[in-house]
C-alpha positions in Angstrom: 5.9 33.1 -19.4 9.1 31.1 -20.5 10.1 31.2 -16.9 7.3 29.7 -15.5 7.3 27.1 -17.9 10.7 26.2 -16.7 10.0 26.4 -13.3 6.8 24.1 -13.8 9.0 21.8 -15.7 11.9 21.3 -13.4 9.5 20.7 -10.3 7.7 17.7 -12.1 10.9 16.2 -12.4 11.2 14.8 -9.0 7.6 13.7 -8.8 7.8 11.5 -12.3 11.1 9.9 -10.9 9.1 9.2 -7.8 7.8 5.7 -7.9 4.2 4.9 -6.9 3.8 2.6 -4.2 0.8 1.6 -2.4 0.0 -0.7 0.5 -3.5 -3.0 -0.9 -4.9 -5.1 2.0 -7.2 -8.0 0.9 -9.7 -8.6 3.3 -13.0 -10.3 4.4 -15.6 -9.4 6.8 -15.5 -13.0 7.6 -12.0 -12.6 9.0 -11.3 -12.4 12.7 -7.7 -11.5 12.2 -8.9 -8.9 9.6 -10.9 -7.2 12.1 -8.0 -7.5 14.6 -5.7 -5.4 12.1 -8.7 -3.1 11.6 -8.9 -2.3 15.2 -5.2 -2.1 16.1 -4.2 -0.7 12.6 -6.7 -0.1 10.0 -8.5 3.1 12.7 -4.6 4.7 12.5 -3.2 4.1 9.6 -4.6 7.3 7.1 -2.5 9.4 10.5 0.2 7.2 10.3 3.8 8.3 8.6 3.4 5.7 6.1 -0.2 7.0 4.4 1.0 9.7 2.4 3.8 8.1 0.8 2.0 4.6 1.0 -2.0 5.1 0.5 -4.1 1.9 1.5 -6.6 0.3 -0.7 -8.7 -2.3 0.8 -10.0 -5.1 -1.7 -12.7 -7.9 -0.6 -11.3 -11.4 -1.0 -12.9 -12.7 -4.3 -13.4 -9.2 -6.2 -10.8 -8.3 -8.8 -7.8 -6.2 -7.7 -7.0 -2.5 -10.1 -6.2 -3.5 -13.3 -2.9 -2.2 -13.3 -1.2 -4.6 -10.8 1.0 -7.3 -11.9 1.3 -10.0 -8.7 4.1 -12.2 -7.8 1.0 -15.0 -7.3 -2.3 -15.8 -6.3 -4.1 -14.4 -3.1 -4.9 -17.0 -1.1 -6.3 -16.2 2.1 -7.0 -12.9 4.4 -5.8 -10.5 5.5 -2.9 -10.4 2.6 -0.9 -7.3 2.6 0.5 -6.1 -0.7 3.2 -3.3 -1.4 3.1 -2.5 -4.8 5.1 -0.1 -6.4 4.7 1.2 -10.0 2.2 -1.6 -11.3 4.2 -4.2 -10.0 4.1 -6.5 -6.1 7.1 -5.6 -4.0 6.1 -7.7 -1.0 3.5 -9.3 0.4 2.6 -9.9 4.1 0.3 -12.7 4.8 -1.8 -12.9 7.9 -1.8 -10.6 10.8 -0.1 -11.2 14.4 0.2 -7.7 16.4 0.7 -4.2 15.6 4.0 -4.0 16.2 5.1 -6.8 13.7 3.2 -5.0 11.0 4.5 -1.8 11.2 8.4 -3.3 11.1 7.3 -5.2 7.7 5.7 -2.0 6.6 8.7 0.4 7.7 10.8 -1.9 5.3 9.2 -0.6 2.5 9.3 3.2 2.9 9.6 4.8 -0.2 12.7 7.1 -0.7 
């Protein structure tokens, strides 16, 4: 019984020293560049290397973002890419261009 106890114990260590990030893309279904991301991105991204380590929360311009994040400043337009790690905004992408530039801003952020 001890032994298990220990065991349990020293694997939680890595996972509380593990910080929690999280991609949270603000978006509007008025936004032709949101739909653009959606298409090239949005239909991959749950496959993508980056989901598990990074889950994606999509939030609608206007309604409140999870109470535990602290931002570095107002949203103020769509889409607005946020990494977030433990509570707090890391980076922010605004706008969306191709593919190809997101996923260099995202791979950036690839928690360790």
């Amino acid at each position: 019984m001890a032994l298990s106890l220990l065991l349990a114990a020293v694997l939680l260590i890595p996972l509380q020293a593990v910080a929690e990030t999280r991609l949270i893309m603000v978006t509007s279904d008025h936004c032709p560049f949101c739909r653009a991301w959606e298409r090239d991105v949005g239909a991959i991204y749950d496959r993508s290397p980056y989901a598990p380590n990074m889950p994606l929360t999509r939030v609608e311009m206007g309604a409140p973002l999870p109470d535990d994040i602290v931002l570095t400043g107002p949203v103020m337009g769509t889409p607005t890419f946020l990494i977030v790690s433990d509570g707090r905004e890391i980076d922010r992408q605004r706008g969306y261009d191709d593919a190809e530039m997101f996923w260099w801003w995202l791979s950036d952020h690839v928690p360790e």
